[in-house]
N, C-alpha and C positions, 0 to 999 in steps of 0.2 A: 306511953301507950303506942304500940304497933300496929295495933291488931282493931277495926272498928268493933265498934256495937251494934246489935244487929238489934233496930230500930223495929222492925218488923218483920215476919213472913211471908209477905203476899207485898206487891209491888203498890204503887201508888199514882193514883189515873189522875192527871193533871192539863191543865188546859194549857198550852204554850202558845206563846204570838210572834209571828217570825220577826227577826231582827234584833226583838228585846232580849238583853243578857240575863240569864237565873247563873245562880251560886248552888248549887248540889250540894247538900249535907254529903261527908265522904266517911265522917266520924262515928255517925250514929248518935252522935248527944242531943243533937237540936229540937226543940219543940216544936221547931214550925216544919217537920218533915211533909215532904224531900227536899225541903230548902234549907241553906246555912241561915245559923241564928247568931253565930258567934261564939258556941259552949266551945266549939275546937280550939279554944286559946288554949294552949298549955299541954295540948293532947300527943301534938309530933303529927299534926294530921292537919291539913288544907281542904278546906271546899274546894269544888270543882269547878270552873266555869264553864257555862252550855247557853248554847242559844240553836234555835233549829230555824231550816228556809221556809215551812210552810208551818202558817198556824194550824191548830189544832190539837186533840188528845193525845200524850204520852203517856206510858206506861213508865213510872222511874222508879230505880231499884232502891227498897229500903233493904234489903239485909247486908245491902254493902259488898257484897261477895260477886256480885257480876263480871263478867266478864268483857262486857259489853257495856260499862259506867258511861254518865250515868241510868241507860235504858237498864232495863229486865234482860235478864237473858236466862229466867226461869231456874238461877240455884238456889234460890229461898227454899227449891223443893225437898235439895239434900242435906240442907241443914238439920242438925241432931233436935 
């Protein structure tokens, strides 16, 4: 697998706390999106590691296709 799964359409509002490390689903298989679960074994595909300096709300990309991983950078729009 190349290419991810497009988990969703619309991004995913999450609370972050500065400091602490998240794993970014990158794959699209995981059930606890936007975070890795571990389906990526076997995919050719890596979580992402992310941590940010101030806590608070994220927007993180489920369609995988950002430009901007793993934030939103609003191409869930032109997906078919």
């Amino acid at each position: 697998m190349t290419e991810p799964v497009v988990a969703a359409k619309a991004p995913a509002k999450v609370s972050l706390e500065a400091g602490k490390d998240y794993w970014w689903c990158s794959c699209g298989l995981s059930k606890a999106q936007p975070f890795c679960d571990g389906s990526h074994k076997g995919s050719g595909l890596a979580p992402m590691k992310y941590n940010v300096e101030k806590s608070g709300d994220y927007w993180l990309c489920a369609c995988k296709h950002s430009s901007k991983k793993p934030l939103c950078d609003g191409a869930h729009k032109t997906l078919a």
